[in-house]
N, C-alpha and C positions, 0 to 999 in steps of 0.2 A: 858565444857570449863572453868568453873569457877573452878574448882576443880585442872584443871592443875595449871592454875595461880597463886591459892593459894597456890597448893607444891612450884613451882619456888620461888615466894615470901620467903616460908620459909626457903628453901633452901639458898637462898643467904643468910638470915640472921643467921644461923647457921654459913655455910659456914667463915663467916665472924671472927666469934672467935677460927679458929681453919685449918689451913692451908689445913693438911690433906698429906703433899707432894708434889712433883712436877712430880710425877706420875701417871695417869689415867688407872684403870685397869677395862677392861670393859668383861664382859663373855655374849655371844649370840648364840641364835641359831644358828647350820652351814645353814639355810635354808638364813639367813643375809648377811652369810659372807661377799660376793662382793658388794653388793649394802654400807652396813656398811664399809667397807673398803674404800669405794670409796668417801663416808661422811666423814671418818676422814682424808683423804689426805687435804679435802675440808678443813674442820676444823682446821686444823693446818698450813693454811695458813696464819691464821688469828691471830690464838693464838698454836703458837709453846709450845707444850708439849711432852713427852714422853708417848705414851698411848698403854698398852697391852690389845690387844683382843685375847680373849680364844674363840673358838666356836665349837658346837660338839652337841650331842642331851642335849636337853633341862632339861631333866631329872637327867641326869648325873652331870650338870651344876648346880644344884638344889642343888644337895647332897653334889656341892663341899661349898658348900656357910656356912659357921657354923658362920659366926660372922661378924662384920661391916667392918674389916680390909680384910676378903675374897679378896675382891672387891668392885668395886665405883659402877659398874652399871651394873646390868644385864636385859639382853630383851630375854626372850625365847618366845616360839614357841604358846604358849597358858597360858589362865587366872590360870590355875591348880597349876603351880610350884610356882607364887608368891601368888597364896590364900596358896599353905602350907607353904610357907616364913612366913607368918603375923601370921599365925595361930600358928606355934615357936617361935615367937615374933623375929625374926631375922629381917625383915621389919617393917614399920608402913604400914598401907593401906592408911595413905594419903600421904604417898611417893612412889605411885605406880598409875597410870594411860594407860589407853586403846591407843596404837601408831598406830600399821599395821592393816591390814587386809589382808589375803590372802583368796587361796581357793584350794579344795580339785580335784584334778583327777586322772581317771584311765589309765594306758600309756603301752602301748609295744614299743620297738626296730620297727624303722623306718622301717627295712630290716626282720621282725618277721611275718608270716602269722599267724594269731589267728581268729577263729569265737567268741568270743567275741566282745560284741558291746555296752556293758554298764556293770554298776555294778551289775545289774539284773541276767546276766548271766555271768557273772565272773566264777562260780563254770566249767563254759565249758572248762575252759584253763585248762592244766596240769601241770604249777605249777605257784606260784604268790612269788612276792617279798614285803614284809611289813614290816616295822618297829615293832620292842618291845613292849611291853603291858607297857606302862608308858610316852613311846617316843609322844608325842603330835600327830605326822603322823599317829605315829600306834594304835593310842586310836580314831582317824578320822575314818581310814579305820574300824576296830573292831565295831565302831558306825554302819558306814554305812552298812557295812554288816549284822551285825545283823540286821536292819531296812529291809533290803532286803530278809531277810529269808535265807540266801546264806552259813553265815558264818559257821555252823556245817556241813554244805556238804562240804566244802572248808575242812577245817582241817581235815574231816572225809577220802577224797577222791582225794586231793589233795598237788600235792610236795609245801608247804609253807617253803620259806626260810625267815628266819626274822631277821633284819640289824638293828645296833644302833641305826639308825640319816638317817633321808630323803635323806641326803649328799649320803649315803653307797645302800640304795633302787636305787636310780636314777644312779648309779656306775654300780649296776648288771644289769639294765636293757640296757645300753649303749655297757655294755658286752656282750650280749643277753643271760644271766644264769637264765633268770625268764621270762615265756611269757608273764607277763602282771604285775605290778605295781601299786600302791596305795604312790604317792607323791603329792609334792604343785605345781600349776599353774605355780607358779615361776623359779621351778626348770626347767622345761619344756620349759620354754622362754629361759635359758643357755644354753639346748642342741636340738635346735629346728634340728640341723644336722640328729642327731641319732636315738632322743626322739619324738613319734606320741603322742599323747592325744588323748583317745577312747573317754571318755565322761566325763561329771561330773557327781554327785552323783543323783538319782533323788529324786524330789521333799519332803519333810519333812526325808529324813533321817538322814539327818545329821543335827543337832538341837544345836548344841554345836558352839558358836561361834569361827571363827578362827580367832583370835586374839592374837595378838604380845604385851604386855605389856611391858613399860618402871618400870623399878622400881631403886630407887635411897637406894642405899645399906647403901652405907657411907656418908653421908651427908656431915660430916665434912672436905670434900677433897673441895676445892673451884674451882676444877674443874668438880664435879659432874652435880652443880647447871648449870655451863655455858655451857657446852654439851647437857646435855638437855634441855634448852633451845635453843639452835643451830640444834636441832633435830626439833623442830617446824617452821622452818626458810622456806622460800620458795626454800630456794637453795638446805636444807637438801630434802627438802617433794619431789622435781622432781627427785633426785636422785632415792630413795626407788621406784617412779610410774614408773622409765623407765624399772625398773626391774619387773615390774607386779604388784607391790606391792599396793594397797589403803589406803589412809588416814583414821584410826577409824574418824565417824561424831563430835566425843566429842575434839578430836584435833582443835583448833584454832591457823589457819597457818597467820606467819605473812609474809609481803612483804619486809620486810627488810634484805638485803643482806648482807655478813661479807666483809668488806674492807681490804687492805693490812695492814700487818703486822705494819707501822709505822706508819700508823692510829687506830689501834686496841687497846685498852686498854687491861693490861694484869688484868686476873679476882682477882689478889693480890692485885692489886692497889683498888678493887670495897670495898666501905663497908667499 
């Protein structure tokens, strides 16, 4: 918690010598989109800007990123893309902190008959739909399966189709082109019509936290600093959980709500 506060901190104070625009360009995972979306409607009630969101697999997002002007802020899907941000020095790591939490499951087509009944025997189905060896979902599922002994009989013996972004997995299975799936809990709450949940992963296989990091790109935009901060807001955080989503523990949620616009300070005037 201390760690958030202190980016915000410096953030605004960067912030403060250097405008940055009057544009907000944010890149997130597609696993966000709607709950995200529905935060910046939120947010721009308060503080009218013009803000682009990009979102699509995490990975892809990753590689669009080459420099501070990319983008103001990007949230992908896992800790992986902004550890190799930092490590190119395109990020600082103390402009990057722990947000979401989600969680991993396996799903068929509501209207799909499958004897599978966990990721144990996954290898039963005749074909599976997975994300990309990079894509945050499909480095989940690749986990879990190996932990399960499952995954070389799968590739070995089975029709695997593999999709960009959790968005394009949860699409096939809605379509019924894959008996069974490897997406997030969340995605599953969007299509509760179509979309069953067999099970979650069992116990220690999945080791790898699923975790949504904020990382603040540009600093120097002075609406980076205010956004996220409005992302720890109590208004922002129930958005994110109606959608399945968890507050990381290291998040300190505040009670303060954003008032109408001709009470709002605009974040030009701050500093």
């Amino acid at each position: 918690m201390k760690k958030i506060l202190l980016l915000l901190c410096s953030l605004l104070l960067i912030a403060g010598c250097d405008s940055g625009g009057d544009k907000l360009k944010i890149y997130a995972a597609s696993s966000v989109k709607e709950p995200l979306s529905e935060v910046i409607e939120q947010y721009n009630e308060g503080s009218p800007v013009e803000i682009v969101l990009n979102t699509g697999g995490s990975d892809a997002m990753a590689a669009s990123i080459n420099n501070s002007t990319s983008c103001d802020i990007f949230i992908p899907a896992s800790l992986k893309q902004t550890d190799e941000l930092i490590d190119e020095g395109i990020i600082s790591e103390d402009n990057v902190f722990p947000y979401l939490d989600n969680r991993v499951v396996l799903v068929k087509n509501i209207d799909t008959k499958s004897d599978v009944t966990g990721f144990d025997n996954a290898n039963q189905a005749k074909s599976i739909a997975i994300a990309k060896t990079g894509v945050p979902i499909g480095d989940y599922a690749r986990e879990i399966l190996i932990n399960t002994g499952n995954l070389e009989d799968i590739l070995r013996n089975i029709k695997v189709k593999e999709y960009a972004s959790d968005a394009e997995v949860i699409e096939a299975i809605v379509k019924n082109e894959a008996e069974i799936g490897v997406v997030y809990a969340t995605d599953v709450a969007l299509n509760t019509d179509t979309v069953q949940a067999i099970s979650e992963p069992p116990k220690d296989t999945l080791n790898t936290p699923v975790t949504y990091p904020v990382a603040a790109v540009n600093t120097k935009n002075l609406y980076t600093a205010d956004f996220i901060d409005y992302l720890t807001s109590r208004e922002a955080v129930e958005i994110f959980e109606k959608y399945g989503f968890s507050i990381n523990d290291n998040v300190e949620i505040k009670n303060n709500e954003r008032v109408n616009n001709n009470e709002t300070e605009d974040p030009k005037q701050n500093g």
